[in-house]
C-alpha positions as CSV (number, residue, x, y, z in Angstrom):
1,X,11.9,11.4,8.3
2,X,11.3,8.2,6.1
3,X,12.9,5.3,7.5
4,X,14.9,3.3,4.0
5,X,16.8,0.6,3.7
6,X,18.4,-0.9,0.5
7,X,19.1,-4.2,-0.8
8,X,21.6,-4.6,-3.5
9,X,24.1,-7.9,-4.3
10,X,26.6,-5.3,-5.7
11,X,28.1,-3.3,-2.8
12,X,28.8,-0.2,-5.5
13,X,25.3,-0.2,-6.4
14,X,24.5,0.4,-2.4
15,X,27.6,3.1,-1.9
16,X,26.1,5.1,-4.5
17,X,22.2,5.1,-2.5
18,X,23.8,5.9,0.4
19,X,26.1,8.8,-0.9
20,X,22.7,9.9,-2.6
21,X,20.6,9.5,0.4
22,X,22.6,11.4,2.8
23,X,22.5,14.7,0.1
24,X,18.2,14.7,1.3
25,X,17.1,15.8,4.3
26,X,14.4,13.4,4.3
27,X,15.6,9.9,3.9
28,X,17.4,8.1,6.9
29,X,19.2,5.1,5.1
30,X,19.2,3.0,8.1
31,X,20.7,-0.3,6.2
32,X,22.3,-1.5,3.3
33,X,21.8,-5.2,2.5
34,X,23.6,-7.2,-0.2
35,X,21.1,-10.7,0.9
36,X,17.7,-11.1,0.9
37,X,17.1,-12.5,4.3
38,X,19.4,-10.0,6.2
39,X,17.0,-7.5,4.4
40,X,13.8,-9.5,5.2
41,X,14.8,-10.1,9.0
42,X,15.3,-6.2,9.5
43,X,11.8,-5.6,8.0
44,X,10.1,-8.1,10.4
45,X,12.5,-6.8,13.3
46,X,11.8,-3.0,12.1
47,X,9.5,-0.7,10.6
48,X,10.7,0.9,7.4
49,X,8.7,3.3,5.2
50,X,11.0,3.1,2.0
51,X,12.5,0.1,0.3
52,X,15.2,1.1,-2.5
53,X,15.2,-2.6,-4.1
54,X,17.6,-4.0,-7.0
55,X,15.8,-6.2,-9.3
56,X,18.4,-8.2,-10.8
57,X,19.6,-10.3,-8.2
58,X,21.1,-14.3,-8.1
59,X,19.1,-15.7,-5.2
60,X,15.2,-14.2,-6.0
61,X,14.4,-11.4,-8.1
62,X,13.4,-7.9,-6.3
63,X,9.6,-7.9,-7.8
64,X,9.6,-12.1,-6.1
65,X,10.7,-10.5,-2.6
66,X,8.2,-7.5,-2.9
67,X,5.6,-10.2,-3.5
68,X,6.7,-12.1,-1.1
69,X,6.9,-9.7,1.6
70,X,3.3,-8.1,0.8
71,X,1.6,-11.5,1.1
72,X,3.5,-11.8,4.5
73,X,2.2,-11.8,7.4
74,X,4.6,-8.6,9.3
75,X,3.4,-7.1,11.8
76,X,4.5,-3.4,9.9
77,X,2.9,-2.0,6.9
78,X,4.3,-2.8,3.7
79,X,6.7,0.0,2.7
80,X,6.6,2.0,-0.6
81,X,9.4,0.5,-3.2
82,X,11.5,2.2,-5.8
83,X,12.2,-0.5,-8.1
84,X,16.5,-0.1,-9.1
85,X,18.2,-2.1,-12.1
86,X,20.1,-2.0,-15.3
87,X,17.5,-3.4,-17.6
88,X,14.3,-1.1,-18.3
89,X,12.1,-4.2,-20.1
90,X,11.3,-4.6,-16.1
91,X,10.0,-1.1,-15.7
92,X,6.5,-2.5,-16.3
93,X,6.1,-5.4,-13.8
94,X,7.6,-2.9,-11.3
95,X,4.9,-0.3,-11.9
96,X,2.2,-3.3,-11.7
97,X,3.2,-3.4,-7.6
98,X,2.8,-0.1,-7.1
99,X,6.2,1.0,-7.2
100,X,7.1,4.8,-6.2
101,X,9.5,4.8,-9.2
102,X,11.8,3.3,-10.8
103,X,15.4,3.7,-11.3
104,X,17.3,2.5,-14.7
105,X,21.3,2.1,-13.4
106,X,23.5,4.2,-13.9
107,X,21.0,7.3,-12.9
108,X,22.1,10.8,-11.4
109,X,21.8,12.6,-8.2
110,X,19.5,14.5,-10.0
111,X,17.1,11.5,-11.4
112,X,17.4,10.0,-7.6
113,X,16.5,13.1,-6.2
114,X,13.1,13.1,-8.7
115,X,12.2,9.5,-7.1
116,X,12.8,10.6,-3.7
117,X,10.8,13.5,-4.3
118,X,7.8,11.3,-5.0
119,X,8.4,8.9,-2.4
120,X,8.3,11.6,0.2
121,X,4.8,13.5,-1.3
122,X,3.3,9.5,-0.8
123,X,4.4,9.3,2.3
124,X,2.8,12.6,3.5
125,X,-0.4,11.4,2.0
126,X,-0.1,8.0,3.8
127,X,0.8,10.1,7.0
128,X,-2.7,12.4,6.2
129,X,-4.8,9.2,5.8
130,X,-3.8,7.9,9.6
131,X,-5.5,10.7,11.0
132,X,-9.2,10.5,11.7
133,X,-9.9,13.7,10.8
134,X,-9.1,12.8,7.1
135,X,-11.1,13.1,4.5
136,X,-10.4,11.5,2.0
137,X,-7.6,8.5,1.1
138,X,-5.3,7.9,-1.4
139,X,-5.2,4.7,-3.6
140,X,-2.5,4.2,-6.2
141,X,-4.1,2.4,-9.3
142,X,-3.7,2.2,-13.3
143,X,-0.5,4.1,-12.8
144,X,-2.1,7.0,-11.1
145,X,-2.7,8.1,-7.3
146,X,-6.5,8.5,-6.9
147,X,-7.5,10.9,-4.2
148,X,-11.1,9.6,-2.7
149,X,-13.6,10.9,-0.6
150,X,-14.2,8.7,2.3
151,X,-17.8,9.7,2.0
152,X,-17.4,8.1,-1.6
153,X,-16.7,4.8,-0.6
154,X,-19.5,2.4,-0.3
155,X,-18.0,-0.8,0.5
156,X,-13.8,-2.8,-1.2
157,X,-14.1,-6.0,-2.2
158,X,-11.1,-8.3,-1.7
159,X,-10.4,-10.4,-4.9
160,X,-6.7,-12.3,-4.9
161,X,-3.9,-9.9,-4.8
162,X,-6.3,-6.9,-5.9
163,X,-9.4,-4.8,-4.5
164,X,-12.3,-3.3,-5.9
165,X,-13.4,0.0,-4.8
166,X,-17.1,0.2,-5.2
167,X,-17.7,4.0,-5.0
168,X,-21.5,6.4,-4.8
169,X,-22.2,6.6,-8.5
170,X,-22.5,10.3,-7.5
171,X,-18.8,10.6,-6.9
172,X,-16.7,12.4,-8.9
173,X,-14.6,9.1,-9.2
174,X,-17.9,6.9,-10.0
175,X,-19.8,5.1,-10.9
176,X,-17.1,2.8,-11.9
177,X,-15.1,0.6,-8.8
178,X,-11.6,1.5,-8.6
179,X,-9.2,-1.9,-9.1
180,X,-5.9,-1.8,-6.9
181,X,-3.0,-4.2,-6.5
182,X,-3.2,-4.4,-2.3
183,X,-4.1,-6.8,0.4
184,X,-7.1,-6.8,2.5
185,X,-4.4,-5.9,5.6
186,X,-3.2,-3.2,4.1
187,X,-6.5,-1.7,3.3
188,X,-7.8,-2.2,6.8
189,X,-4.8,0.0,8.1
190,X,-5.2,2.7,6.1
191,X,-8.9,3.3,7.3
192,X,-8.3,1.5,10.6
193,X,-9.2,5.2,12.1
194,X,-12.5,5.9,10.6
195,X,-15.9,4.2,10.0
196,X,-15.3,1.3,8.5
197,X,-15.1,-2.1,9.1
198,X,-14.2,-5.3,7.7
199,X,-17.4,-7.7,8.0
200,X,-16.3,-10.9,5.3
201,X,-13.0,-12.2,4.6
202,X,-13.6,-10.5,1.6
203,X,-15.3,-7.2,2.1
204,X,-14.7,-4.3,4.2
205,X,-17.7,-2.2,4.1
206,X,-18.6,1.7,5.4
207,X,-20.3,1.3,8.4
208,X,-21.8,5.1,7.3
209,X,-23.3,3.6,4.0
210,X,-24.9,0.3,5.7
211,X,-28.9,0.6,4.7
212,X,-30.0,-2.0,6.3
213,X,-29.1,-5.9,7.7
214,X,-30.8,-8.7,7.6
215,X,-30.0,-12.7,7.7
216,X,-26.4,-12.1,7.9
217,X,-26.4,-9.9,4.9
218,X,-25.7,-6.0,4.2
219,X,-27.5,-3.6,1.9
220,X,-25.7,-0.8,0.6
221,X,-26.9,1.0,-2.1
222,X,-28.9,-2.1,-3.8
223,X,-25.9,-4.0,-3.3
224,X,-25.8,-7.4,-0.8
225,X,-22.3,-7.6,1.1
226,X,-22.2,-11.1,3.1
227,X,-21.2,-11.3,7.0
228,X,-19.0,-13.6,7.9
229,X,-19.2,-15.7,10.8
230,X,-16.3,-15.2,12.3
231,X,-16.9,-11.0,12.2
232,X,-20.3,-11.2,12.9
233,X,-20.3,-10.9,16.4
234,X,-18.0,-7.3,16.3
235,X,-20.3,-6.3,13.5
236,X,-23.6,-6.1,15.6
237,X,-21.4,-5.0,18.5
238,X,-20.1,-2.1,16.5
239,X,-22.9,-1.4,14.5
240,X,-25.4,-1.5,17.6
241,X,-23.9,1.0,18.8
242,X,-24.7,3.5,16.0
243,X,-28.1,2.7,15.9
Protein backbone atom coordinates (compact mmCIF):
# COMPACT_ATOMS: atom_id res chain seq x y z
CA UNK A 1 0.00 0.00 0.00
CA UNK A 2 1.55 3.58 -0.73
CA UNK A 3 1.26 5.77 2.06
CA UNK A 4 -0.05 9.68 0.28
CA UNK A 5 -0.85 12.64 1.54
CA UNK A 6 -2.05 15.84 -0.31
CA UNK A 7 -1.48 19.39 0.11
CA UNK A 8 -3.83 21.79 -1.57
CA UNK A 9 -5.03 25.62 -0.38
CA UNK A 10 -8.37 24.93 -2.09
CA UNK A 11 -10.38 22.31 -0.05
CA UNK A 12 -12.30 21.19 -3.58
CA UNK A 13 -9.08 20.55 -5.16
CA UNK A 14 -8.31 17.92 -2.03
CA UNK A 15 -12.12 16.42 -1.98
CA UNK A 16 -11.65 15.53 -5.50
CA UNK A 17 -7.93 13.45 -4.57
CA UNK A 18 -9.54 11.85 -1.94
CA UNK A 19 -12.80 10.78 -3.83
CA UNK A 20 -10.15 9.60 -6.49
CA UNK A 21 -7.88 7.90 -4.24
CA UNK A 22 -10.30 5.78 -2.43
CA UNK A 23 -11.60 4.26 -6.17
CA UNK A 24 -7.56 2.47 -6.09
CA UNK A 25 -6.70 -0.23 -4.15
CA UNK A 26 -3.29 1.03 -3.77
CA UNK A 27 -3.16 4.41 -2.44
CA UNK A 28 -3.99 5.04 1.37
CA UNK A 29 -4.71 8.99 1.43
CA UNK A 30 -3.69 9.36 4.97
CA UNK A 31 -3.99 13.40 4.96
CA UNK A 32 -5.20 16.22 3.31
CA UNK A 33 -3.42 19.50 4.02
CA UNK A 34 -4.51 23.03 2.85
CA UNK A 35 -0.82 24.62 4.76
CA UNK A 36 2.44 24.01 4.11
CA UNK A 37 3.73 23.32 7.56
CA UNK A 38 0.79 21.10 8.71
CA UNK A 39 1.99 19.08 5.56
CA UNK A 40 5.80 19.48 6.37
CA UNK A 41 5.32 18.47 10.20
CA UNK A 42 3.39 15.14 9.10
CA UNK A 43 6.36 14.25 6.74
CA UNK A 44 8.96 14.77 9.52
CA UNK A 45 6.48 12.99 12.11
CA UNK A 46 5.65 10.20 9.33
CA UNK A 47 6.80 8.34 6.57
CA UNK A 48 4.95 8.83 3.31
CA UNK A 49 5.75 7.28 -0.06
CA UNK A 50 3.42 9.60 -2.30
CA UNK A 51 3.07 13.36 -2.24
CA UNK A 52 0.08 14.66 -4.49
CA UNK A 53 1.27 18.53 -4.33
CA UNK A 54 -0.62 21.76 -5.80
CA UNK A 55 1.75 24.10 -7.29
CA UNK A 56 -0.04 27.25 -7.24
CA UNK A 57 -0.21 28.10 -3.79
CA UNK A 58 -0.11 31.82 -1.70
CA UNK A 59 2.45 31.07 0.94
CA UNK A 60 5.41 29.00 -1.28
CA UNK A 61 5.02 27.42 -4.49
CA UNK A 62 4.80 23.39 -4.56
CA UNK A 63 8.18 22.93 -6.73
CA UNK A 64 9.83 25.64 -3.52
CA UNK A 65 8.48 23.04 -0.79
CA UNK A 66 9.67 19.91 -2.82
CA UNK A 67 13.02 21.61 -2.89
CA UNK A 68 12.87 22.43 0.29
CA UNK A 69 12.02 19.24 1.69
CA UNK A 70 14.69 17.15 -0.46
CA UNK A 71 17.50 19.45 0.83
CA UNK A 72 16.06 18.67 4.37
CA UNK A 73 17.47 16.82 6.63
CA UNK A 74 14.20 14.02 7.49
CA UNK A 75 14.91 11.27 8.87
CA UNK A 76 12.41 9.36 5.85
CA UNK A 77 13.19 9.14 2.32
CA UNK A 78 12.02 11.74 0.15
CA UNK A 79 8.68 10.53 -1.38
CA UNK A 80 7.76 10.49 -5.13
CA UNK A 81 5.57 13.76 -6.12
CA UNK A 82 2.84 14.24 -8.72
CA UNK A 83 3.02 17.72 -9.39
CA UNK A 84 -1.12 19.08 -9.53
CA UNK A 85 -2.23 22.71 -10.99
CA UNK A 86 -4.20 24.70 -13.43
CA UNK A 87 -1.39 26.14 -15.41
CA UNK A 88 0.62 23.64 -17.69
CA UNK A 89 3.74 26.35 -18.47
CA UNK A 90 4.92 24.63 -15.02
CA UNK A 91 4.84 21.07 -16.41
CA UNK A 92 8.53 21.50 -17.14
CA UNK A 93 10.14 22.67 -13.84
CA UNK A 94 7.98 19.89 -12.33
CA UNK A 95 9.49 17.18 -14.52
CA UNK A 96 13.12 18.76 -13.72
CA UNK A 97 12.51 17.18 -9.87
CA UNK A 98 11.69 14.12 -10.87
CA UNK A 99 8.07 14.24 -10.62
CA UNK A 100 5.94 10.89 -11.16
CA UNK A 101 3.56 13.03 -13.20
CA UNK A 102 1.82 15.71 -13.48
CA UNK A 103 -1.64 16.66 -13.26
CA UNK A 104 -3.25 19.78 -15.33
CA UNK A 105 -6.66 20.75 -13.19
CA UNK A 106 -9.57 19.87 -13.97
CA UNK A 107 -8.25 16.10 -14.88
CA UNK A 108 -10.50 12.86 -14.83
CA UNK A 109 -10.74 9.71 -12.76
CA UNK A 110 -9.38 8.25 -15.70
CA UNK A 111 -6.17 10.71 -16.19
CA UNK A 112 -5.65 10.30 -12.16
CA UNK A 113 -5.85 6.81 -12.39
CA UNK A 114 -2.83 6.89 -15.42
CA UNK A 115 -0.64 8.89 -12.67
CA UNK A 116 -1.37 6.61 -10.06
CA UNK A 117 -0.57 3.81 -12.20
CA UNK A 118 2.92 5.10 -12.57
CA UNK A 119 3.48 6.04 -9.17
CA UNK A 120 2.75 2.56 -8.01
CA UNK A 121 5.21 0.68 -10.96
CA UNK A 122 8.03 3.36 -9.19
CA UNK A 123 7.37 2.36 -6.12
CA UNK A 124 7.67 -1.44 -6.79
CA UNK A 125 11.01 -0.70 -8.36
CA UNK A 126 12.06 1.37 -5.25
CA UNK A 127 10.68 -1.61 -3.13
CA UNK A 128 13.06 -4.17 -5.56
CA UNK A 129 16.15 -1.90 -5.08
CA UNK A 130 15.92 -2.28 -0.98
CA UNK A 131 16.56 -5.84 -1.25
CA UNK A 132 20.04 -7.12 -1.40
CA UNK A 133 19.47 -9.54 -3.68
CA UNK A 134 18.87 -6.82 -6.42
CA UNK A 135 20.44 -6.50 -9.29
CA UNK A 136 20.17 -3.73 -10.64
CA UNK A 137 18.70 -0.05 -9.57
CA UNK A 138 16.58 2.35 -10.98
CA UNK A 139 17.57 6.04 -11.56
CA UNK A 140 15.04 8.54 -13.05
CA UNK A 141 17.02 11.00 -15.41
CA UNK A 142 16.46 13.20 -18.77
CA UNK A 143 12.86 12.28 -18.35
CA UNK A 144 13.33 8.59 -18.41
CA UNK A 145 13.67 5.73 -15.72
CA UNK A 146 17.14 4.09 -16.37
CA UNK A 147 17.32 0.47 -15.18
CA UNK A 148 21.26 -0.15 -14.11
CA UNK A 149 23.27 -2.95 -13.40
CA UNK A 150 24.80 -2.71 -10.11
CA UNK A 151 27.73 -4.43 -11.56
CA UNK A 152 27.70 -1.38 -13.97
CA UNK A 153 28.37 1.14 -11.59
CA UNK A 154 31.82 2.16 -10.91
CA UNK A 155 31.76 4.94 -8.62
CA UNK A 156 28.48 8.64 -8.34
CA UNK A 157 29.89 11.70 -7.96
CA UNK A 158 27.97 14.23 -5.83
CA UNK A 159 27.83 17.69 -7.68
CA UNK A 160 25.12 20.33 -6.03
CA UNK A 161 21.65 19.14 -6.33
CA UNK A 162 22.66 16.45 -9.08
CA UNK A 163 24.93 13.17 -9.36
CA UNK A 164 26.93 11.73 -11.92
CA UNK A 165 26.78 8.05 -12.54
CA UNK A 166 30.16 6.97 -13.82
CA UNK A 167 29.27 3.56 -15.32
CA UNK A 168 31.91 0.35 -17.03
CA UNK A 169 32.32 1.71 -20.51
CA UNK A 170 31.30 -1.96 -21.24
CA UNK A 171 27.74 -1.38 -20.03
CA UNK A 172 25.03 -1.30 -22.06
CA UNK A 173 24.28 2.23 -20.50
CA UNK A 174 28.07 3.47 -21.00
CA UNK A 175 30.49 4.81 -21.49
CA UNK A 176 28.73 8.02 -20.83
CA UNK A 177 27.88 8.93 -16.70
CA UNK A 178 24.33 9.18 -16.06
CA UNK A 179 23.30 12.92 -14.59
CA UNK A 180 20.35 12.82 -11.96
CA UNK A 181 18.61 15.50 -9.94
CA UNK A 182 19.09 13.67 -6.20
CA UNK A 183 21.00 14.17 -3.05
CA UNK A 184 23.93 12.23 -1.83
CA UNK A 185 21.33 10.78 1.06
CA UNK A 186 19.08 9.69 -1.05
CA UNK A 187 21.50 7.80 -3.16
CA UNK A 188 23.14 6.15 -0.14
CA UNK A 189 19.71 4.66 0.79
CA UNK A 190 18.91 3.22 -2.20
CA UNK A 191 22.19 1.07 -2.19
CA UNK A 192 22.49 1.17 1.60
CA UNK A 193 22.09 -2.87 1.16
CA UNK A 194 24.78 -3.76 -1.23
CA UNK A 195 28.52 -3.09 -1.81
CA UNK A 196 28.92 0.19 -1.79
CA UNK A 197 30.02 2.81 0.22
CA UNK A 198 30.36 6.41 0.53
CA UNK A 199 34.15 7.33 1.03
CA UNK A 200 34.14 11.59 0.21
CA UNK A 201 31.55 13.99 0.92
CA UNK A 202 31.30 13.77 -2.62
CA UNK A 203 31.65 10.25 -3.88
CA UNK A 204 30.18 7.11 -3.13
CA UNK A 205 32.15 4.49 -4.79
CA UNK A 206 31.68 0.36 -5.47
CA UNK A 207 33.57 -1.19 -2.99
CA UNK A 208 33.52 -4.29 -5.90
CA UNK A 209 35.25 -1.97 -8.47
CA UNK A 210 38.07 -0.47 -6.02
CA UNK A 211 41.57 -1.47 -7.92
CA UNK A 212 43.65 -0.38 -5.65
CA UNK A 213 44.31 2.46 -2.69
CA UNK A 214 46.96 4.31 -1.95
CA UNK A 215 47.66 7.86 0.01
CA UNK A 216 44.12 8.30 0.72
CA UNK A 217 43.08 7.88 -2.81
CA UNK A 218 41.01 5.21 -4.92
CA UNK A 219 41.61 3.76 -8.30
CA UNK A 220 38.80 2.58 -10.25
CA UNK A 221 39.17 1.99 -13.62
CA UNK A 222 41.99 4.79 -14.28
CA UNK A 223 39.94 7.02 -12.33
CA UNK A 224 41.27 8.69 -8.76
CA UNK A 225 38.22 9.05 -6.21
CA UNK A 226 39.54 11.03 -2.95
CA UNK A 227 38.93 9.62 0.76
CA UNK A 228 37.84 11.85 2.99
CA UNK A 229 38.99 12.18 6.39
CA UNK A 230 36.20 11.84 8.19
CA UNK A 231 35.17 8.29 6.18
CA UNK A 232 38.50 7.10 6.16
CA UNK A 233 38.59 5.14 9.11
CA UNK A 234 35.09 2.95 8.06
CA UNK A 235 36.71 2.74 4.67
CA UNK A 236 39.87 0.61 5.62
CA UNK A 237 37.58 -1.07 8.23
CA UNK A 238 35.15 -2.16 5.60
CA UNK A 239 37.41 -2.60 2.91
CA UNK A 240 39.96 -4.75 5.13
CA UNK A 241 37.67 -6.96 5.46
CA UNK A 242 37.33 -7.93 1.80
CA UNK A 243 40.76 -8.24 1.26
Amino acid sequence: MIRAIALDDEPPALRILSHFCQQVDFIDLSKTCTRTDEALRHLNQFQTDLLFLDINMPSISGIDFYKAINHSSASFPLPMVIFTTAYAEFAVEGFSLNAVDYLLKPFTFERFLQAANKAADFYRWQRKDDSSSEAYVYIRADYTLHKLALADILFIEGLDDYLKIHLDPNSPNGPHPIVARMTMKAMQERLANVNFMRVHRSYIVSLDRVEAVRNKTIFIAGREVPIGASYEADFARRFGKQH
